[in-house]
C-alpha positions as CSV (number, residue, x, y, z in Angstrom):
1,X,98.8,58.0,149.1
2,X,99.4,57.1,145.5
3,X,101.3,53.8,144.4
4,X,104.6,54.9,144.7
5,X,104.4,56.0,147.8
6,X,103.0,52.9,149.1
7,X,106.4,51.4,148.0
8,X,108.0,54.0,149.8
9,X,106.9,53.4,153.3
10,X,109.1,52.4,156.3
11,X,109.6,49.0,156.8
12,X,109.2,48.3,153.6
13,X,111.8,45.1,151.5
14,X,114.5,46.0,149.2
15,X,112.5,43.6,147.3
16,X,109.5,46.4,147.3
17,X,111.6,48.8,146.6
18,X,113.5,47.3,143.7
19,X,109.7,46.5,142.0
20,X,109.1,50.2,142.7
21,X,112.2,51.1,140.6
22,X,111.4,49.0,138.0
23,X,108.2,50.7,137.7
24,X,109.1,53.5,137.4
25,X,111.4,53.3,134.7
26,X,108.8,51.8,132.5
27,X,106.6,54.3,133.1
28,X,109.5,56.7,131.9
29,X,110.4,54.9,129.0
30,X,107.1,54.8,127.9
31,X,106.9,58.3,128.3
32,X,110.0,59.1,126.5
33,X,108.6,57.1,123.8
34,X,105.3,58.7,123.2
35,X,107.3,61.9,122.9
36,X,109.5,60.3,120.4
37,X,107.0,59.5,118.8
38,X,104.9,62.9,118.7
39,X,108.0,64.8,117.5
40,X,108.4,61.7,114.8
41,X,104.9,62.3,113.6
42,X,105.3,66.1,113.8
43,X,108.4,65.7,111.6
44,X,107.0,63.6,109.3
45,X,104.1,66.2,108.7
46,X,106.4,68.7,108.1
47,X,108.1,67.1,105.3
48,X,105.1,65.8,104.0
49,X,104.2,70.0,103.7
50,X,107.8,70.8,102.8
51,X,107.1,68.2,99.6
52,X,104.3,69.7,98.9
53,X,104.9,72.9,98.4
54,X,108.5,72.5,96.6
55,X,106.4,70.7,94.5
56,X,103.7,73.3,94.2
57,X,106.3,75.8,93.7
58,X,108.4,73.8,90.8
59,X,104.6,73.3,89.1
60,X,103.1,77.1,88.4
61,X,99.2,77.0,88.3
62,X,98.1,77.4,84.3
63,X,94.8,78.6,83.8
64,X,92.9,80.2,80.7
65,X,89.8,82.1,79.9
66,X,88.5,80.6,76.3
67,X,85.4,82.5,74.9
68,X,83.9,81.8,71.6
69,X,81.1,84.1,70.1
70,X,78.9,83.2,67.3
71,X,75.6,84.7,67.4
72,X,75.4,88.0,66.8
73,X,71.8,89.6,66.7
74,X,73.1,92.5,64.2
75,X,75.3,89.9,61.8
76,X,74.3,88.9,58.4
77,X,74.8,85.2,59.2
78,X,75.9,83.2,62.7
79,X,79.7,82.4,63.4
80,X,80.5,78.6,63.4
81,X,83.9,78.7,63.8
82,X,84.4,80.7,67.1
83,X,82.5,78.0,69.0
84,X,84.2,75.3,67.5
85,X,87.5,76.9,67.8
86,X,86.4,77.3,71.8
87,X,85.5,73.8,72.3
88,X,88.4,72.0,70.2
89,X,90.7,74.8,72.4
90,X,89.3,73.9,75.3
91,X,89.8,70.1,75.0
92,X,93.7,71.0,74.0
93,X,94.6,73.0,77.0
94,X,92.8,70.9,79.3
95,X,94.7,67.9,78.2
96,X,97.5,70.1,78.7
97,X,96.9,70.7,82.6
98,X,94.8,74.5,81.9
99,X,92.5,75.0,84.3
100,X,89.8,76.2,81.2
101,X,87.0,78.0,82.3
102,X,85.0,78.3,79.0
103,X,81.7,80.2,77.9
104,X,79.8,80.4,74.7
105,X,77.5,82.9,73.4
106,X,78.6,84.8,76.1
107,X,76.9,88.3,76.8
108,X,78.3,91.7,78.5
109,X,77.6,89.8,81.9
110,X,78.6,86.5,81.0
111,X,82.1,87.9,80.0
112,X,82.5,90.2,83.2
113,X,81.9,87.6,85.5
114,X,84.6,85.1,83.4
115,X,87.1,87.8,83.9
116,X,86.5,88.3,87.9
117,X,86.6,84.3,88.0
118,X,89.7,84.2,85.9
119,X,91.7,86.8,88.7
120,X,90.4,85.0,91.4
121,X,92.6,81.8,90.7
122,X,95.3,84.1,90.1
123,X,98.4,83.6,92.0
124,X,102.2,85.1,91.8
125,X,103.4,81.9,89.5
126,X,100.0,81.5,87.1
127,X,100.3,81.4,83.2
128,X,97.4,82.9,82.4
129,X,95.6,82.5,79.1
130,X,93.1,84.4,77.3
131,X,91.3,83.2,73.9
132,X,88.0,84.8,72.3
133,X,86.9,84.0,69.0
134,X,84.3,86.4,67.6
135,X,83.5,89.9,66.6
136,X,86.4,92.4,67.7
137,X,86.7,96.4,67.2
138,X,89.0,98.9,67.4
139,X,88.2,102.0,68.9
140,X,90.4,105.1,70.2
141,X,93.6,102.6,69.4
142,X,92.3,100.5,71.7
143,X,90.8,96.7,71.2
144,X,87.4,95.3,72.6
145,X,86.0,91.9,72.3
146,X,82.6,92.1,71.6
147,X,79.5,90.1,73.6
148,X,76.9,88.4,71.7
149,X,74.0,90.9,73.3
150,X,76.3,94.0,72.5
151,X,73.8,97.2,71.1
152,X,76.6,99.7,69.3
153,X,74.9,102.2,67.0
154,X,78.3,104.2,67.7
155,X,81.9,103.9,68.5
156,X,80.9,104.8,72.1
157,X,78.9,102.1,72.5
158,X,82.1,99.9,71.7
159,X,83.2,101.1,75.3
160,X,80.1,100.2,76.9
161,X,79.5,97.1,75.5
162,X,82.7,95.8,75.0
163,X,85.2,94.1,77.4
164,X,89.1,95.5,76.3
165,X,91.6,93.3,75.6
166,X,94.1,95.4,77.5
167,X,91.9,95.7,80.5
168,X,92.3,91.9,81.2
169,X,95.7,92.1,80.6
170,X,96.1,94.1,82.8
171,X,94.2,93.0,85.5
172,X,96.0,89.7,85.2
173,X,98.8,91.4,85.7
174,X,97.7,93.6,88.9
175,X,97.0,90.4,90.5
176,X,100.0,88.4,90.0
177,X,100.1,86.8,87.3
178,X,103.6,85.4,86.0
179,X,103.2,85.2,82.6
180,X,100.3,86.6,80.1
181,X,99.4,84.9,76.6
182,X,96.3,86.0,74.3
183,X,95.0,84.7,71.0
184,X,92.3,86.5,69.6
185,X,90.5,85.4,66.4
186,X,88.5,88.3,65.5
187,X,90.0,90.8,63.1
188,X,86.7,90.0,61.0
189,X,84.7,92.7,59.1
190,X,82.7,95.1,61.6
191,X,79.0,94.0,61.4
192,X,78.6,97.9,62.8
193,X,80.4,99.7,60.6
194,X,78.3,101.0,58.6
195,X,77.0,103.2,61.6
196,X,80.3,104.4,62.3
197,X,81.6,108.0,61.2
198,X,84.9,106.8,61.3
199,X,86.9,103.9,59.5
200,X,87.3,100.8,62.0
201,X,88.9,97.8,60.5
202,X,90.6,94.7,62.2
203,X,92.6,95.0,66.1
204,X,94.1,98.0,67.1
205,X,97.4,97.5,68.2
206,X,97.9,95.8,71.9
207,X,100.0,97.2,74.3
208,X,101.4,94.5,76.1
209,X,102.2,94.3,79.9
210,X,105.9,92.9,80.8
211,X,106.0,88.7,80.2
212,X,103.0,89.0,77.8
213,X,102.5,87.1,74.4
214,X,100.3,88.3,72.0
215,X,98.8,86.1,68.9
216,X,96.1,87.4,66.9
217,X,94.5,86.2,63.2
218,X,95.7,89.5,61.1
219,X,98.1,92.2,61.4
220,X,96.5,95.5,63.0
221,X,94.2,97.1,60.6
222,X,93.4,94.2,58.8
223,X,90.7,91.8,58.3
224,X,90.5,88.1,57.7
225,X,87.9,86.7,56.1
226,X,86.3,83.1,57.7
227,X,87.6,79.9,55.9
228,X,85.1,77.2,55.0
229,X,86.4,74.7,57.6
230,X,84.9,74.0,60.9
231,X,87.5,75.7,62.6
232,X,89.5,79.0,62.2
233,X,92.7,78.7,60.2
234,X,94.6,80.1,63.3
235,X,93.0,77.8,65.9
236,X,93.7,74.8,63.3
237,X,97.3,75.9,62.8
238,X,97.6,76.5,66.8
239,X,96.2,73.0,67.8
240,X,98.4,71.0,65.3
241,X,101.3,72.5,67.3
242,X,100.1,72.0,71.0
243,X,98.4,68.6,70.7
244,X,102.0,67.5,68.8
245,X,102.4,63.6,69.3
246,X,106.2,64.1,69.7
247,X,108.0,65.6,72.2
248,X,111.0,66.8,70.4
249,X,108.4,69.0,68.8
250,X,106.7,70.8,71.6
251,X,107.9,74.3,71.1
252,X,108.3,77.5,73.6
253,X,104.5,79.4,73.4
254,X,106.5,82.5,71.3
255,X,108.2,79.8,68.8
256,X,104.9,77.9,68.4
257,X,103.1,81.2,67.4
258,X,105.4,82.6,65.2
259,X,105.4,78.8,63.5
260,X,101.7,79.2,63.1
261,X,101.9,83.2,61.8
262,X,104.1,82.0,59.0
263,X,102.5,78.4,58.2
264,X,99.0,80.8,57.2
265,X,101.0,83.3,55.5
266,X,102.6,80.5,53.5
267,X,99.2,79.3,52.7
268,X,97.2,82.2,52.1
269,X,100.0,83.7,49.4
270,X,100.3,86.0,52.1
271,X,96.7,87.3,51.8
272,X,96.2,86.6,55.9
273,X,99.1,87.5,58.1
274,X,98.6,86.9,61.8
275,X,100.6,88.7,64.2
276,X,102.4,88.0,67.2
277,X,103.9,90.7,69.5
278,X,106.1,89.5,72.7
279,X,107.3,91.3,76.0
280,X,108.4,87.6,77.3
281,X,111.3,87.6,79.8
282,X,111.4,83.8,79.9
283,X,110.1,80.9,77.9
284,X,106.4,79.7,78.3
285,X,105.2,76.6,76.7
286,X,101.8,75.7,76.5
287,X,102.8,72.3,76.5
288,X,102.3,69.8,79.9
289,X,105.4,70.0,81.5
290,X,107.2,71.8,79.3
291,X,107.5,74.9,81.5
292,X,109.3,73.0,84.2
293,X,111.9,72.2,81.5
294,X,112.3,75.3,80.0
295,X,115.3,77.5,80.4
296,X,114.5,80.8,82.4
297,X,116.1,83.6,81.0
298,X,118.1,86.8,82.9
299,X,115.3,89.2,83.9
């Protein structure tokens, strides 16, 4: 016979009885309270998750692919500048909360593997960005960055060797991706031209998926030559815009490029003309916390 029941037994005083009661509305209360405060806890937790993912959801994920090529086997001389331009890149958009997975030198391999690591962080609000600096050729209207242990004796080697612009593109967009933005220095002179039957000079041009920003060093068809700085006159023009010291002057990513397209015109007596193309439905900064602040626009 438990406790209570003790209490309970004939003969028993009011006095034992009223103990009993007593008892047995602590043990109640105490009950009552530990359940309080399990559903307290519980509620807490939920909030606690409901924070974080408002915040998660008013934050999109930012991450970029930077690749920067400078020794090619069949070039006259190394590149400097692509690798500089990489690192200095690099630096930039991880100050400005990128996620930068960056490779040098990369080969055929090196370059695949990037991409599949590049669309496994992808998720339904990413930015995703995409530089190379390097060797690029057109071939069949269609664009290929070229890897450091590429062997092209002909335009179908291109295809083999090469990775296409448009085929990351795309895959960033098959996987989610919000919004798409690519710079590509490389509408330099084709070390392998002279193999070719056919003329190939500079980027074809890029289709773009929807909410895609294209900036590349020259127009389609054209070439620009190296400067003698340590970096690119693209990536120099680019970085003075995102590492801005003032606010006021942190632009949207399409205003920024356009700024830097006309800036090198300006200063190359329009001899170098970079080109930006734009399917953007809403503005995309490249800029910490810029994209929270922007204003989305009607899809």
């Amino acid at each position: 016979m438990n406790v209570f029941g003790q209490f309970f037994r004939p003969g028993r005083s009011r006095r034992s009885l009223a103990i009993a009661a007593a008892l047995i509305g602590t043990v109640s209360l105490a009950i009552g309270a530990h359940a309080a405060l399990n559903k307290r806890t519980a509620d807490a937790a939920k909030a606690v998750a409901a924070e974080q993912a408002d915040s998660a959801a008013k934050v999109p994920s930012r991450i970029a692919l930077v690749i920067g090529n400078g020794h090619y086997p069949d070039a006259n001389t190394p590149l400097a500048q692509p690798i500089n331009d990489a690192r200095a890149l690099t630096a930039a958009l991880r100050h400005e909360g990128f996620d930068v997975d960056a490779i040098e030198d990369a080969t055929h391999d090196d370059m695949t593997r990037a991409v599949a690591r590049l669309k496994s962080k992808v998720r339904a609000d990413s930015v995703v960005m995409l530089f190379f600096g390097g060797y690029g050729i057109q071939v069949g209207r269609e664009s290929f960055m070229i890897p450091v242990d590429a062997t092209i004796w002909k335009e179908a080697d291109v295809r083999r060797s090469g990775v296409s612009v448009e085929s990351v593109l795309d895959a960033a967009k098959d996987f989610g991706a919000s919004a798409k933005i690519v710079v590509l220095d490389a509408s330099r002179r084709n070390p392998y031209e002279r193999r070719f039957r056919t003329f190939s000079h500079g980027l074809a041009p890029i289709t773009l998926p929807d909410n895609a920003l294209l900036l590349t060093s020259a127009s389609p068809g054209a070439v620009a030559d190296d400067s003698t700085g340590a970096n690119s006159v693209l990536v120099t023009e680019l970085l003075s815009h995102i590492e801005t010291k003032n606010p006021d002057q942190a632009r949207a990513a399409e205003a920024m490029f356009n700024q830097t397209r006309i800036a090198i015109s300006r200063a190359s007596d329009g001899a170098q003309v970079p080109s930006v193309s734009s399917t953007l439905l809403e503005e995309v900064s490249l800029n910490a916390g810029q994209d929270a602040n922007a204003s989305h626009k009607t899809r």
